[in-house]
SEPA-114131 format. One line per field, with one value per residue (C-alpha): residue number from 1; x, y, z; residue in one letter. Coordinates in steps of 0.5 Angstrom, whole numbers, padded with zeros to 4 digits, always signed. Example, Ala and Ser with C-alpha at 12.3 -4.5 7.8 and 13.67 -1.06 7.14 Angstrom:
BEGIN
pos: (1;2)
east: (+0025;+0027)
north: (-0009;-0002)
up: (+0016;+0014)
code: (A;S)
//
This chain:
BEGIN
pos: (1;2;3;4;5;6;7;8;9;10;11;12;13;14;15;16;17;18;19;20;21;22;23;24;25;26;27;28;29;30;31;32;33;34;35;36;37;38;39;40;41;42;43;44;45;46;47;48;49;50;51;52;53;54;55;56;57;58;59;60;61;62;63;64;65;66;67;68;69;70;71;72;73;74;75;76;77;78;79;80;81;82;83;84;85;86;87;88;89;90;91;92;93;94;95;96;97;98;99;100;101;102;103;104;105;106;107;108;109;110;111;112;113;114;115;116;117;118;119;120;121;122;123;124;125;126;127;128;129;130;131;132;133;134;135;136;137;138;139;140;141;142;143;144;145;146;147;148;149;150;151;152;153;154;155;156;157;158;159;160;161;162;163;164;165;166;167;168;169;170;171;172;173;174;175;176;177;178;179;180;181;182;183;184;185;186;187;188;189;190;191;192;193;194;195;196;197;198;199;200;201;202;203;204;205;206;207;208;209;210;211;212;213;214;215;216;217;218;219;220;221;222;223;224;225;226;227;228;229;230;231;232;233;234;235;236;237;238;239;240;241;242;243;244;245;246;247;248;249;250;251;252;253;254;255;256;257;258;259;260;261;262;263;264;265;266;267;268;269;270;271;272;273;274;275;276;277;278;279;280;281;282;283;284;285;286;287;288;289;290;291;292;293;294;295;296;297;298;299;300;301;302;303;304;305;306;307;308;309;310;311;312;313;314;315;316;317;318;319;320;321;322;323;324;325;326;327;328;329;330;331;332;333;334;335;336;337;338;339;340;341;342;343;344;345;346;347;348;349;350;351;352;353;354;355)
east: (+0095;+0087;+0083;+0079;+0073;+0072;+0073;+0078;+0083;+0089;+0095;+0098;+0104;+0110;+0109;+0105;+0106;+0098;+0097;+0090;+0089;+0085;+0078;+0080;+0073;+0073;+0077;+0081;+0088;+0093;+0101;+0106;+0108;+0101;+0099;+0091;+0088;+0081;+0077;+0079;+0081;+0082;+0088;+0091;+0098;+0100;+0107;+0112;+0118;+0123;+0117;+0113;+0113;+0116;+0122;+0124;+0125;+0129;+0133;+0135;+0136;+0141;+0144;+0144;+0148;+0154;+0156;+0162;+0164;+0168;+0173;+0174;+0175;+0181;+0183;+0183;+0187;+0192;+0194;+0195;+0201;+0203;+0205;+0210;+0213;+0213;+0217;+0221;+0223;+0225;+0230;+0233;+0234;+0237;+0242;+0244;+0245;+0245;+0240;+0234;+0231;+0232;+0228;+0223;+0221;+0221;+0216;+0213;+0212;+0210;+0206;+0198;+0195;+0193;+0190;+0187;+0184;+0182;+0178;+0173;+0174;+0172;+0166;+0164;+0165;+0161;+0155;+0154;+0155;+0148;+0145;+0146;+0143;+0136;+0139;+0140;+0145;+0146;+0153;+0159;+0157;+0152;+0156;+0160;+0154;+0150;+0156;+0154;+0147;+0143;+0136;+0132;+0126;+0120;+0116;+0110;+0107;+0111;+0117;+0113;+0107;+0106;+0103;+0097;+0089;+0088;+0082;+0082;+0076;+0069;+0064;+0057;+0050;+0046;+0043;+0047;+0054;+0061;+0060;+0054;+0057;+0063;+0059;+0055;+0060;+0065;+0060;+0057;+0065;+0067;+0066;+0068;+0076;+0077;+0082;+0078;+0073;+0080;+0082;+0075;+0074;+0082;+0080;+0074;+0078;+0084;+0078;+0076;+0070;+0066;+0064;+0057;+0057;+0052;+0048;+0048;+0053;+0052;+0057;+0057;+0063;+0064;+0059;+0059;+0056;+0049;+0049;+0043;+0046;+0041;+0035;+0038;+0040;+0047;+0049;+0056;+0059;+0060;+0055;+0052;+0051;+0046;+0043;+0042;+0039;+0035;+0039;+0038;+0044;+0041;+0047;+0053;+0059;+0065;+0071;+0076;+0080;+0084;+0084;+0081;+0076;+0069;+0065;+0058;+0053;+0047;+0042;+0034;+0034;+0037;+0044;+0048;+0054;+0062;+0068;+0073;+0080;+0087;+0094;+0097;+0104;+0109;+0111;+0118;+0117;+0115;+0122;+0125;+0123;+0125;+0131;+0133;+0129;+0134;+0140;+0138;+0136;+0130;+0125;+0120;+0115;+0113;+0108;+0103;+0098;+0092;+0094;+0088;+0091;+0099;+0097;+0095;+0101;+0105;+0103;+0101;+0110;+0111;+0113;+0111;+0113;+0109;+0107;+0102;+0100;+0107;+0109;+0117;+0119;+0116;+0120;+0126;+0124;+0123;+0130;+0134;+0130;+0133;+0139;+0140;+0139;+0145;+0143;+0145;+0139;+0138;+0132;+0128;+0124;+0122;+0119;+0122;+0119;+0124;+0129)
north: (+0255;+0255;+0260;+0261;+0267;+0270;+0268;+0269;+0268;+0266;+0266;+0259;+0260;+0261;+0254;+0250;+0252;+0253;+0257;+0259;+0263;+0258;+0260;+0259;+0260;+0257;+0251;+0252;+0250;+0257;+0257;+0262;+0265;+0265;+0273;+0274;+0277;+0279;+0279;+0278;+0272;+0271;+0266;+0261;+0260;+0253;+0253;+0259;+0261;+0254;+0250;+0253;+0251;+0257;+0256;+0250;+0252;+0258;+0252;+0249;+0255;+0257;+0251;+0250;+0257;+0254;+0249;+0249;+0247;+0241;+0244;+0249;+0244;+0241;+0248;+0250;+0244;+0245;+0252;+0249;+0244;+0249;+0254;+0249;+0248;+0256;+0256;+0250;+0253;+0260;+0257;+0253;+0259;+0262;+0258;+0257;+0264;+0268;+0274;+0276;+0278;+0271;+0268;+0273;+0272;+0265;+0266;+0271;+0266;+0260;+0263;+0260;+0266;+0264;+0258;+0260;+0267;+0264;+0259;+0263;+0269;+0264;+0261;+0268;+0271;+0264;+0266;+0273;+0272;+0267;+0273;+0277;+0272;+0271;+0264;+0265;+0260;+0258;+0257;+0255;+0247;+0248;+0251;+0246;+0240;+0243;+0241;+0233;+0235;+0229;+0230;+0237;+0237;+0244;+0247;+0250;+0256;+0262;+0258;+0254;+0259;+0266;+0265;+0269;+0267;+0270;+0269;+0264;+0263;+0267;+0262;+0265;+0261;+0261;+0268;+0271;+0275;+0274;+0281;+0281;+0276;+0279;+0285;+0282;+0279;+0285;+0289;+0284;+0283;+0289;+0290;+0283;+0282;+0274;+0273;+0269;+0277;+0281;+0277;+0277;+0285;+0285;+0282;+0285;+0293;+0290;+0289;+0296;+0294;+0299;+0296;+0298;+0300;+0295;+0297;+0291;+0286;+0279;+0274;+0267;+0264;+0258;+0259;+0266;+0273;+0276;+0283;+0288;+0292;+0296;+0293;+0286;+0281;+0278;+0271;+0269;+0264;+0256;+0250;+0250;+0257;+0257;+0251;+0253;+0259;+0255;+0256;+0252;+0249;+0245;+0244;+0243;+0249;+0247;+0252;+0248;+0250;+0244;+0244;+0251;+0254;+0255;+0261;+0261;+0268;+0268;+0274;+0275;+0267;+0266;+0263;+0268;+0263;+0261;+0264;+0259;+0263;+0259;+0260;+0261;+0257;+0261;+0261;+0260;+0253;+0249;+0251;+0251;+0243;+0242;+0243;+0239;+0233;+0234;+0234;+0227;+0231;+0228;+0232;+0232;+0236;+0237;+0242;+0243;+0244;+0240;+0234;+0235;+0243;+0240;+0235;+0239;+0243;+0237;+0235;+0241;+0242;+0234;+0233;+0226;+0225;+0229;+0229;+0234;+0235;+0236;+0241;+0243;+0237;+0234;+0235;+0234;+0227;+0225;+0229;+0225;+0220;+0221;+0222;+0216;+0213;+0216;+0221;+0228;+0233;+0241;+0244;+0249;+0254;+0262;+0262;+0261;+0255;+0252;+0254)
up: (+0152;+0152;+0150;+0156;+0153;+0146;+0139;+0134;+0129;+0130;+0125;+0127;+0120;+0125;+0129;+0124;+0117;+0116;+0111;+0113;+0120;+0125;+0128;+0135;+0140;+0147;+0150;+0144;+0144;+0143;+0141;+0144;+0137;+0134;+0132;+0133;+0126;+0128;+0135;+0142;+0147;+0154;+0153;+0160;+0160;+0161;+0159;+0159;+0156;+0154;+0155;+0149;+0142;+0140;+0145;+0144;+0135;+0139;+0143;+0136;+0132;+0138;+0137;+0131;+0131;+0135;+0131;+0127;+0121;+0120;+0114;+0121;+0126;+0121;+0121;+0128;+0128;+0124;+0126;+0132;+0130;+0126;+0130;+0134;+0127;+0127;+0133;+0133;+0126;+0128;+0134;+0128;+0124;+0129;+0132;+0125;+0122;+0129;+0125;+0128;+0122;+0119;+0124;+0125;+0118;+0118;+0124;+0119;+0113;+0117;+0122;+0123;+0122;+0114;+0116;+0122;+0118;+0112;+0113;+0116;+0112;+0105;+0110;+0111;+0104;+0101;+0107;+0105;+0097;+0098;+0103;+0097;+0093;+0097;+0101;+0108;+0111;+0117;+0119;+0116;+0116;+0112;+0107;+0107;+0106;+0102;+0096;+0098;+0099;+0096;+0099;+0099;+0105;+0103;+0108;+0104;+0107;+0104;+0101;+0096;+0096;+0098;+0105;+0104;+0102;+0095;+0091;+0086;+0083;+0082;+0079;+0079;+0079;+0072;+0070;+0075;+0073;+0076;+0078;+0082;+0085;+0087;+0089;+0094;+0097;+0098;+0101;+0106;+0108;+0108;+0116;+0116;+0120;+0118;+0112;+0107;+0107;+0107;+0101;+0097;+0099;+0096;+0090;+0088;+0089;+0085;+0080;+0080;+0083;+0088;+0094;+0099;+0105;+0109;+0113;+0118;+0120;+0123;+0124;+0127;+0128;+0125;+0119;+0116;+0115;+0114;+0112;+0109;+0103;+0099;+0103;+0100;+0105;+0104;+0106;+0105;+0109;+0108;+0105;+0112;+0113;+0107;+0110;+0116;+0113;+0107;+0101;+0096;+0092;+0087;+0082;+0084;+0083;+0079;+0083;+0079;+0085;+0089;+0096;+0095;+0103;+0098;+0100;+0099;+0097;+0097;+0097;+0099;+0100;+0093;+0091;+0088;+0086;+0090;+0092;+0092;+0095;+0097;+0098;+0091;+0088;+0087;+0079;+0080;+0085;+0079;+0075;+0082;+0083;+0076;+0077;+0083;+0079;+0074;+0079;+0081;+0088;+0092;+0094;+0100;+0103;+0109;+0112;+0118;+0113;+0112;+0107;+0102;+0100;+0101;+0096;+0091;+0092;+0091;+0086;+0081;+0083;+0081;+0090;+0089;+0098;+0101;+0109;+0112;+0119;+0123;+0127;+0127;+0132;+0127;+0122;+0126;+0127;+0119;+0118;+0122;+0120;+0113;+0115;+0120;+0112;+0110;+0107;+0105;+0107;+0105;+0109;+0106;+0109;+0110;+0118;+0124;+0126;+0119;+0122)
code: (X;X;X;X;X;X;X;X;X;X;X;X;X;X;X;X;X;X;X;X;X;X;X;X;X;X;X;X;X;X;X;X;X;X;X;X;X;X;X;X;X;X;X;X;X;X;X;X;X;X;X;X;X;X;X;X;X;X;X;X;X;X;X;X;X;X;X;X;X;X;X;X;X;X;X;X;X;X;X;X;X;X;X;X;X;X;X;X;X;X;X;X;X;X;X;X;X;X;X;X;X;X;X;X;X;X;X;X;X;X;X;X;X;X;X;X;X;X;X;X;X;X;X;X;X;X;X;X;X;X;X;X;X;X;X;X;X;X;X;X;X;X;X;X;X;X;X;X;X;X;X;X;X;X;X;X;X;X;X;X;X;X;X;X;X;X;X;X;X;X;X;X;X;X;X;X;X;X;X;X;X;X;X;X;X;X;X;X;X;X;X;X;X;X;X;X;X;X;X;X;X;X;X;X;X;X;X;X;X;X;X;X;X;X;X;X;X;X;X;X;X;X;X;X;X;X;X;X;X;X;X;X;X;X;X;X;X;X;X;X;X;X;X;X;X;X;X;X;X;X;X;X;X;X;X;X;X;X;X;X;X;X;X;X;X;X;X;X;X;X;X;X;X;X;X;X;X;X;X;X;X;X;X;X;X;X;X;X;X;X;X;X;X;X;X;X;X;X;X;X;X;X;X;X;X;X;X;X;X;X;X;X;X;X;X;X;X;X;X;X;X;X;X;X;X;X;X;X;X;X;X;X;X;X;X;X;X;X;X;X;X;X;X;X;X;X;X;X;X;X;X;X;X;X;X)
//
């Protein structure tokens, strides 16, 4: 839909894989499935149900879900053949001994029922033994690939990384400490409802540092906060936020951080330092990746995040095919693609918009 009044951010990971919520103001477009963080908006539905983003990854998990695996098809067919081998032998049996119990035990031995049950009761003992190990797979044809697999795809957001903006780097300007600048910044944030504030005031309370209350707030969107504490006025807010209130940077700041959302604070007109806040990697990924480098495995990585925060992923995780920008159909298109290659591919992915 569009977003027809207010203003907001909008939790976009489930459609898209952005990490990040998005600030969406008027005119703005909006996925079904996204979930609102902060303000109030008035939205016009221009699709429903089927139409939606949303609904056609329901549409494609469902079908998915209806597939079977070709181990069982075989075995279906078997059974199949087998219970007239079952009978045809029973009526020899028969006509040969006139025992009944002969041949209702020849019916017993040769019936379908082992092959019929046992191919999905070994699916099905295989599944949950991954459930139980963290691995959810969707169905017994993925079992059966995933021993043939040759190529791995990875979504970002929450399967390589947490899925959650974290303060990444504190670095203050000169005569000023870390702690003043992290002070500062907590209290102009504190009423504060965008992410990147919740992740700052989360830092600083980890930190065991006591955060003012202002007594002020102003937010402009697209920009940042200014807010009085302890008579001070506090800016925080992006390079154009301190521009537009005549903050001077002189020197650049070294965050240190690759593909990292810097927050800029200032108090009485006077640069205090940046806050550099990201997605963080998760520590078993590298190993992870590792791992099917040394398998001889192929590995991509497919996101809807923008392509400088995938790249810094990719690369600190040595992915070395990376794609950015793409929504679940997307991702779709460039696995079949590589399965029209005559590749054997694994999709690995934690949201709904993966499955």
């Amino acid at each position: 839909g569009a977003v027809l009044s207010g203003n907001s951010f909008v939790d976009e990971s489930r459609i898209t894989g952005e990490s990040m919520p998005v600030e969406k103001i008027e005119g703005a477009a909006v996925f079904a499935g996204s979930i609102n963080q902060s303000g109030a908006l008035e939205v016009s539905a221009e699709r429903i149900g089927r139409d939606t983003s949303y609904g056609k990854i329901i549409e494609a998990v469902e079908r998915a879900e209806r597939s079977r695996a070709p181990v069982q098809r075989l075995a279906d067919r078997m059974a199949g053949y087998l219970v007239y081998f079952a009978l045809g032998s029973a009526v020899l049996t028969y006509l040969i001994t006139q025992n009944i119990t002969s041949t209702i035990s020849v019916i017993i031995v040769a019936g379908a029922c082992g092959i019929a049950a046992g191919t999905p009761l070994a699916i099905l003992g295989g599944i949950g033994r991954s459930a139980r190990l963290g691995a959810i797979i969707k169905g017994g044809v993925h079992l059966e690939t995933l021993g043939k697999v040759d190529t791995v795809v990875l979504d970002k957001t929450g399967t390589l990384t947490f899925g959650r903006p974290e303060v990444q780097a504190v670095v203050a300007a000169a005569d000023v400490s870390a702690e003043d600048l992290l002070d500062a910044a907590a209290a102009a944030e504190l009423r504060s409802e965008h992410p990147l504030g919740k992740a700052i005031i989360a830092h600083a309370k980890a930190q065991g540092r006591s955060v003012a209350e202002p007594e002020h707030f102003a937010y402009t969107p697209g920009r940042g906060i200014a807010a009085k504490v302890a008579d001070s006025m506090i800016l925080v807010g992006n390079q154009a936020w301190m521009r537009d209130n005549g903050v001077a940077i002189t020197a650049p700041l070294n965050l240190g951080v690759d593909a990292a959302s810097e927050v800029y604070v200032a108090r009485g007109g006077v640069l205090l330092g940046a806050i550099a806040v990201a997605d963080t990697v998760r520590p078993e990924a590298k190993r992870a990746i590792e791992s099917l480098t040394a398998l001889g495995i192929r590995t991509i990585l497919l996101t809807g995040d923008a392509l400088p925060v995938a790249q810094a992923v990719g690369r600190s995780l040595g992915i070395k095919e990376i794609e950015a920008g793409l929504l679940p159909e997307d991702k779709l298109a460039r696995i079949q693609a590589l399965i029209q290659q005559k590749r054997t591919v694994a999709m690995v992915g934690d949201g709904v918009n993966d499955a």
